[in-house]
C-alpha positions as CSV (number, residue, x, y, z in Angstrom):
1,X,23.9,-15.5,14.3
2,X,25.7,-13.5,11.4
3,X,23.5,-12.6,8.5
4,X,23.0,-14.9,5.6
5,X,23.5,-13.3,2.1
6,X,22.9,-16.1,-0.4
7,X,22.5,-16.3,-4.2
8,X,19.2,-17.3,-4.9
9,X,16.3,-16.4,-2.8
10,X,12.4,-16.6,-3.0
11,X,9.7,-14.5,-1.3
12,X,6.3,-14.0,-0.3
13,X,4.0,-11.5,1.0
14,X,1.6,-11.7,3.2
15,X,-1.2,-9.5,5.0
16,X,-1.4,-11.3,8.2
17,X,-4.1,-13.8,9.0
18,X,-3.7,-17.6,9.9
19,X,-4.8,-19.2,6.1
20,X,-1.9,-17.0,4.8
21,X,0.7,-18.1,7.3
22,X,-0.7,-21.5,6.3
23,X,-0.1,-20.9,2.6
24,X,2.9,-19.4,3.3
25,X,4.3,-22.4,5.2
26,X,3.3,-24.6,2.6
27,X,4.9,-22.4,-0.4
28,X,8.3,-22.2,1.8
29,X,8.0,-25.9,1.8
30,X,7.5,-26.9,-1.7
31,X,10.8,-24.3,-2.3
32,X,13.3,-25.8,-0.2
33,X,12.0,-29.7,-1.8
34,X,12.3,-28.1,-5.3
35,X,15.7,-26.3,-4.6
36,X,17.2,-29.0,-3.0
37,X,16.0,-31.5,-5.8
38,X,17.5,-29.3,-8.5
39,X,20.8,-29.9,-6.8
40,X,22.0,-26.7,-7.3
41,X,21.9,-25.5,-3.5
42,X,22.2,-27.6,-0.6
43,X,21.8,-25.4,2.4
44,X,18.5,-23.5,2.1
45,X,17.4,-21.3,5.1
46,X,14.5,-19.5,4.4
47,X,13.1,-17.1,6.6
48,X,10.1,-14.8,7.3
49,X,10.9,-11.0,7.8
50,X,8.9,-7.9,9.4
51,X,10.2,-4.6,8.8
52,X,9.3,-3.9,12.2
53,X,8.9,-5.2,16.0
54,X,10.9,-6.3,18.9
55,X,10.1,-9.6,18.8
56,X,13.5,-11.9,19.0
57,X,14.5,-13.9,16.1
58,X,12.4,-17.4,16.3
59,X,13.1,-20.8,14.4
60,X,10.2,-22.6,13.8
61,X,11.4,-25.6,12.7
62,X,10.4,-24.3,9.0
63,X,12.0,-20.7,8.9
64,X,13.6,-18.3,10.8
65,X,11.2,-15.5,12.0
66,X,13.0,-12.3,12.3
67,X,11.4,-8.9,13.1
68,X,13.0,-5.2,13.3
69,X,16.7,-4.2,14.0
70,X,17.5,-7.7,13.8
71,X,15.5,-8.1,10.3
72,X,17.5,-5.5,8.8
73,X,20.4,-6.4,10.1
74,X,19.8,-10.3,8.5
75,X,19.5,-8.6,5.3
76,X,22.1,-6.4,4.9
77,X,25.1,-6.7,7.5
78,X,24.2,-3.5,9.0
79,X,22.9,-3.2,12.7
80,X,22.3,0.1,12.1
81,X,20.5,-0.1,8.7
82,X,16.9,0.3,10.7
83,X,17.7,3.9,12.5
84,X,20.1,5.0,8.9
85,X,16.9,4.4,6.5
86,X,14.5,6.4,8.6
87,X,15.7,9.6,7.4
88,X,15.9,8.7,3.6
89,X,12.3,7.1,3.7
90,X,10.6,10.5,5.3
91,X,12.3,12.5,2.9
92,X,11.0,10.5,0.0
93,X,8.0,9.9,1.5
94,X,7.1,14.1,1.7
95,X,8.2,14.2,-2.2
96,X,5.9,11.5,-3.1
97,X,2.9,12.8,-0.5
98,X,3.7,16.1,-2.4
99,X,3.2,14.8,-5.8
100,X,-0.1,13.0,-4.4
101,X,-1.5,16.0,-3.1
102,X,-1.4,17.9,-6.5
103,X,-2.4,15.1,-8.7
104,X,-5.4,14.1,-6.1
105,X,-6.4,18.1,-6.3
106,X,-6.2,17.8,-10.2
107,X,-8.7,14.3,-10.5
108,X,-11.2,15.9,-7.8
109,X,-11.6,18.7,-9.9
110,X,-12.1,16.7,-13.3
111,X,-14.7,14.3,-11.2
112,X,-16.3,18.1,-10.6
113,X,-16.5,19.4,-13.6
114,X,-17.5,15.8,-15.4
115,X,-20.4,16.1,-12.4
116,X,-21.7,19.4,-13.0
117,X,-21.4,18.6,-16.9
118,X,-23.3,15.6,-17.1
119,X,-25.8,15.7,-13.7
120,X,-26.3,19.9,-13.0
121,X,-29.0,21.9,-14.7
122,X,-28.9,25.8,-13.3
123,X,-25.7,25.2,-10.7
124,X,-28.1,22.2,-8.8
125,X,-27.9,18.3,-9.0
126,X,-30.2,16.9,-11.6
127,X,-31.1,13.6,-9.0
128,X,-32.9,12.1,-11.3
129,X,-30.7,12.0,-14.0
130,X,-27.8,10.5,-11.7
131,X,-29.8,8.1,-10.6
132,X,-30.9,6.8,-13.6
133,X,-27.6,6.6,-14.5
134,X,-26.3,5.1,-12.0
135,X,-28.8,2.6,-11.1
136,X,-31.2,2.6,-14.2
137,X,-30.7,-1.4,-15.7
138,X,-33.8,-1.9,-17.7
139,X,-35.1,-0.7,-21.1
140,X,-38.7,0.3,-20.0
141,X,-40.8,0.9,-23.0
């Protein structure tokens, strides 16, 4: 099957247990009777897609289930589009762990000094102070 490019499309995410695929059969439903109601498409052919696996494209009567090369290759026309954005994703993935790594350094070390500024007396924990503040709930007269 070539790949479909359309103009309108809808989507939904989805973690993975059975309620969701539930919901998300139900929402792919209602879609298709509300586009083809409008009358503005007739051929509606929606589809659930996984970035990754080997499992072969699927209809199940509903949607089309499509999963790895074939996913990407649905979406864009490209059967090599899975293997060519590998490279691209790593690279912007090291930037952004990068960028993560100083700014996490930077917030542990505020959360350290807000620590030993509100809950340290003579470089040791004040445990009674934390506590109260993190458990006390009543105004004890």
């Amino acid at each position: 099957m070539e790949p479909v490019f359309c103009k309108r499309k809808f989507r939904s995410e989805l973690g993975g247990n059975s309620s969701q695929y539930k919901a998300l059969e139900a929402s792919i439903v209602n879609a298709i009777r509300v586009l083809k109601r409008s009358g503005s498409v007739r051929n509606v052919q929606p589809f659930l897609g996984m970035c990754y696996g080997r499992m072969k494209r699927k209809d199940t009567g509903k949607y089309l289930k499509v999963s790895g090369q074939d996913f990407w290759y649905f979406i864009s026309g490209n059967p090599n589009l899975y293997t060519d954005i590998v490279e691209p994703i790593g690279s912007r993935a090291k930037e952004h762990n990068d960028r993560y790594l100083h700014e996490r350094a930077a917030l542990i070390n505020t959360f350290t000094r807000e620590m030993f500024d509100e809950f340290c007396a003579d470089g040791r924990i004040d445990w009674k102070r934390l506590v109260q503040f993190n458990s006390g709930n009543l105004k004890v007269v």
